[in-house]
PLY file of the C-alpha trace (Angstrom):
ply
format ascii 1.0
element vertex 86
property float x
property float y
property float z
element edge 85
property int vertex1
property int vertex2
end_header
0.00 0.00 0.00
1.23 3.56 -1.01
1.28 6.83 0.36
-1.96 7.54 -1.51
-3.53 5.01 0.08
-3.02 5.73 3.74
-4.13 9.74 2.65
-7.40 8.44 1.64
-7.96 6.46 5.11
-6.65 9.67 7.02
-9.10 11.81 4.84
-12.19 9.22 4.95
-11.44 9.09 9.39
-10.98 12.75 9.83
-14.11 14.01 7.70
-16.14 11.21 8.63
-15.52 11.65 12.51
-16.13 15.20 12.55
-19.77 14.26 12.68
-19.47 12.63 16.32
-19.23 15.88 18.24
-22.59 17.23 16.25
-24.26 13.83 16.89
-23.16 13.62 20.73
-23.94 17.04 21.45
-27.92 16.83 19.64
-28.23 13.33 22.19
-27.13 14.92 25.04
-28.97 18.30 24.82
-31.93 16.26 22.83
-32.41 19.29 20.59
-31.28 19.66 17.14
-33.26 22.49 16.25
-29.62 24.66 14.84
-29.25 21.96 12.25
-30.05 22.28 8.52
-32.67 19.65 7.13
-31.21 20.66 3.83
-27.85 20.60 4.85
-28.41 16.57 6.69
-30.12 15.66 3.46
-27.80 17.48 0.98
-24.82 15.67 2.43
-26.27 12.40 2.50
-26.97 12.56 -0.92
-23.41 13.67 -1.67
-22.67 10.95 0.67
-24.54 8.26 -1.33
-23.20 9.60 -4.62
-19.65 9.17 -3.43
-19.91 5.81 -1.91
-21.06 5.05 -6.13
-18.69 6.39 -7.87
-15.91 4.39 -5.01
-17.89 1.27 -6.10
-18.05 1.82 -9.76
-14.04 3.15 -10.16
-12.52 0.52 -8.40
-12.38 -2.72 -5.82
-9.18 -0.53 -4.64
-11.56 2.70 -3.65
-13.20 0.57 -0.78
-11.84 3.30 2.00
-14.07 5.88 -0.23
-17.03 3.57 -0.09
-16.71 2.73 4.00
-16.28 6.16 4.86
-19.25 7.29 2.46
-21.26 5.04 3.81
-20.37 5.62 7.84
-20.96 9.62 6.57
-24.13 8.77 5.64
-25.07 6.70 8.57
-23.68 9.58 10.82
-25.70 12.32 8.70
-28.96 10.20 8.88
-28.67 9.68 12.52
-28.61 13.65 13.04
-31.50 13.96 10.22
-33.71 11.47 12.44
-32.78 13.36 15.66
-33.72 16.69 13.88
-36.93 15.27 13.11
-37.44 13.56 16.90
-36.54 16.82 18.55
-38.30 19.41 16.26
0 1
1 2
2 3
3 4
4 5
5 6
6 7
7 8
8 9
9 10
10 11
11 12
12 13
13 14
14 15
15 16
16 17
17 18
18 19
19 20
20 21
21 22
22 23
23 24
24 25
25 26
26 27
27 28
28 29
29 30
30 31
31 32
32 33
33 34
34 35
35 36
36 37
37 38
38 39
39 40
40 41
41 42
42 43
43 44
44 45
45 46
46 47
47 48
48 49
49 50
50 51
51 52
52 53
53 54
54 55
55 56
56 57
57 58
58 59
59 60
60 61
61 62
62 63
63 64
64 65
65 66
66 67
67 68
68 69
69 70
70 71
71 72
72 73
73 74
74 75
75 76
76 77
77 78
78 79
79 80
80 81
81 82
82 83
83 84
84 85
């Protein structure tokens, strides 16, 4: 495995993480009403389209289709809390 490799695995952990301190914070406080419907379903879309196009380019892209997919899991999650906790 290459350098290229191990930058798509950093970028996949770092962007997909960055959606546990939203996700914790909206359980905790059980309000999620300063989240963007359009911006949960937006990025889940993206999300969706990018896990694809990982799928479709190559069986070597699999770090673009796991960390699409966790996104998406992660992005969902906050879209069903904002729609719990109107």
């Amino acid at each position: 495995m290459d350098y290229i490799f191990y930058m798509g695995i950093a970028a996949g952990v770092l962007s997909t993480f960055s959606y546990l301190p939203q996700l914790i914070k909206v359980i905790v406080r059980k309000s999620a009403k300063d989240l963007s419907r359009t911006w949960l379903v937006s990025s889940g879309a993206g999300f969706v389209l990018w896990a694809c196009y990982g799928y479709l380019e190559s069986p070597q892209s699999w770090p673009l289709v796991f960390f699409s997919a966790l996104s998406l899991a992660f992005a969902m999650s906050l879209l069903a809390l904002k729609l719990r906790y109107k």
